[in-house]
C-alpha positions in Angstrom: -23.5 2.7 2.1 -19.9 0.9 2.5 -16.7 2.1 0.5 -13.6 0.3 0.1 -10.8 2.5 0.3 -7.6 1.2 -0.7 -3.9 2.7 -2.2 -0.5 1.7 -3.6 -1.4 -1.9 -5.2 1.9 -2.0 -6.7 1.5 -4.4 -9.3 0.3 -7.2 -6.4 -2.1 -9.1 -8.5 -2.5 -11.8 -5.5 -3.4 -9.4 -3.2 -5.7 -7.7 -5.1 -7.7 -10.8 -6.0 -7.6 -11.2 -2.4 -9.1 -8.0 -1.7 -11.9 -8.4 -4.7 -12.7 -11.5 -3.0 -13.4 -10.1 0.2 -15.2 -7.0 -0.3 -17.2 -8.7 -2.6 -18.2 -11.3 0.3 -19.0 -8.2 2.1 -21.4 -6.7 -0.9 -19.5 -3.6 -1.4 -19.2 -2.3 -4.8 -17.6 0.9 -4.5 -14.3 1.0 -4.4 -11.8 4.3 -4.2 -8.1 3.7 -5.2 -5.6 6.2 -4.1 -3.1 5.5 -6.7 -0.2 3.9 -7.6 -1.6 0.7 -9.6 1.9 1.0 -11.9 0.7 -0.9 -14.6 -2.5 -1.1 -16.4 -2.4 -5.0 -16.2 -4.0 -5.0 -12.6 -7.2 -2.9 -13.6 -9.2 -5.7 -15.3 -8.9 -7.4 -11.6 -11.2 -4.9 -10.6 -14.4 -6.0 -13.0 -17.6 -5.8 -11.5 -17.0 -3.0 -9.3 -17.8 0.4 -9.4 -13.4 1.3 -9.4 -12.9 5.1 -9.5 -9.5 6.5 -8.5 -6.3 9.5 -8.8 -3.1 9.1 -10.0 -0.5 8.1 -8.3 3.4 9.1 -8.9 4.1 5.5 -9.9 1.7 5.6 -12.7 3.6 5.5 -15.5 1.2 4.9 -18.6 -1.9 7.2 -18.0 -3.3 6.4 -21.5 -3.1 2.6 -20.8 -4.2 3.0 -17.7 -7.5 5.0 -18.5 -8.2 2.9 -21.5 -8.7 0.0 -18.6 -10.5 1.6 -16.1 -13.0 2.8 -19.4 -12.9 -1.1 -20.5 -14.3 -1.9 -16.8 -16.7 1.0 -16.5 -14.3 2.7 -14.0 -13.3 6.3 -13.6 -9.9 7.3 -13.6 -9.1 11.2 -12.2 -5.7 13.0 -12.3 -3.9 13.4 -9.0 -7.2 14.7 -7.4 -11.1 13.9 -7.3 -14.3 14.6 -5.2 -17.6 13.4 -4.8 -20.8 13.3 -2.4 -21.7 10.1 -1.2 -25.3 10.5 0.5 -24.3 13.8 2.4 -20.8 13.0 2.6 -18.5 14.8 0.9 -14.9 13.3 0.0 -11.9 14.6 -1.1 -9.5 11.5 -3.0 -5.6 12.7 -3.8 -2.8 10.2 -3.7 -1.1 12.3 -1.1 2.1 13.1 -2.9 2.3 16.8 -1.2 2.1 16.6 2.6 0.9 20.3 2.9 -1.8 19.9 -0.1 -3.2 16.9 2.1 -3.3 18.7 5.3 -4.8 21.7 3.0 -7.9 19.4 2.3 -8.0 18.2 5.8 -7.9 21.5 7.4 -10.3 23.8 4.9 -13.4 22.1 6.6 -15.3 21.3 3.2 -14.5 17.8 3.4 -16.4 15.1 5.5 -13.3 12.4 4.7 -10.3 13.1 3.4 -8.1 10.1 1.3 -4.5 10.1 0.9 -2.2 7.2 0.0 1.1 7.1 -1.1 3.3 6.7 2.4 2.0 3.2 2.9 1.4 4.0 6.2 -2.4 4.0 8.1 -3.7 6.8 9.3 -7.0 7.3 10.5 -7.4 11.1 12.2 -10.5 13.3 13.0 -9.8 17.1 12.6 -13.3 18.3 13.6 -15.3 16.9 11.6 -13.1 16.0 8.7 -11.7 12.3 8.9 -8.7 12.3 7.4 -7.6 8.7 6.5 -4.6 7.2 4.9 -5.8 3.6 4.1 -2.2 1.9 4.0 -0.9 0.2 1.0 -2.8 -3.1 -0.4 0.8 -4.8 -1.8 2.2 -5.5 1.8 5.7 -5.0 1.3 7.6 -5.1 4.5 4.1 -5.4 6.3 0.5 -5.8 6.1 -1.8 -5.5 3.1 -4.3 -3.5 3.9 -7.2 -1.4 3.4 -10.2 0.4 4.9 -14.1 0.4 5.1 -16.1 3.5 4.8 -19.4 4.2 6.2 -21.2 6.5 4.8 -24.1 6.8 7.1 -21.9 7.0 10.3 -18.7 8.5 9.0 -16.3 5.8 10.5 -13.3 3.8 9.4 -12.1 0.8 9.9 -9.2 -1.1 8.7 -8.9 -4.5 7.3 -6.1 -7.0 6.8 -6.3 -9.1 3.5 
């Protein structure tokens, strides 16, 4: 199975289209948000997937914003979720706390680790824990990007929208 991975949308409705386009020509379904939507606007965007995120710190208006994911058969969780996929088991935070992500990375429960909020990529193994930060999909002062899970071989790999 393939997972979108993506973080910090910002309010960039062209770029999410963007990204719903493409993973869609792709035939994933799954997608895991990091955090930081901002408004609750941009979660209708998302129909037809299988959307389940965290909180980020720029999400202002939880209520709102779990009233859309609910309207679109999402899943919303607070700053922290996990869940198996197949035998992998992942770990979703929006990365606020440097030492609470490298907590998650380092306790060895976790086959991949997510993490947004620095806008920066990362993509690390620590044993046999990826830990992977998938960049920020709104592409201010850079790329708009995001990541592809596998979860049959474990790897990453970034994509440019």
């Amino acid at each position: 199975m393939k997972i979108a991975i993506l973080s910090d949308t910002h309010d960039h409705v062209e770029h999410i289209k963007l990204f719903v386009e493409k993973i869609k020509s792709l035939q994933i379904t799954t997608v895991l948000h990091a955090g930081d939507y901002c408004s609750p606007f941009t979660i209708p965007l998302f129909t037809g997937l299988n959307l389940i995120g965290v909180f980020g710190n720029n999400d202002g208006d939880h209520y709102r914003l779990v009233q859309k994911f609910r309207d679109i058969n999402g899943e919303i969780y607070n700053e922290f979720h996990e869940r198996k996929f197949g035998e992998k088991h992942i770990a979703l935070y929006h990365g606020t706390q440097p030492a609470i992500t490298e907590a998650l990375v380092q306790c060895g429960k976790y086959d991949l680790v997510i993490s947004g909020h620095t806008h920066t990529p990362i993509k690390e193994y620590h044993g046999k824990t990826l830990s992977l930060n998938p960049g920020a999909l709104h592409g201010f002062g850079g790329d708009a990007i995001f990541a592809i899970y596998d979860t049959i071989n474990g790897e990453a790999d970034f994509m440019k929208i």
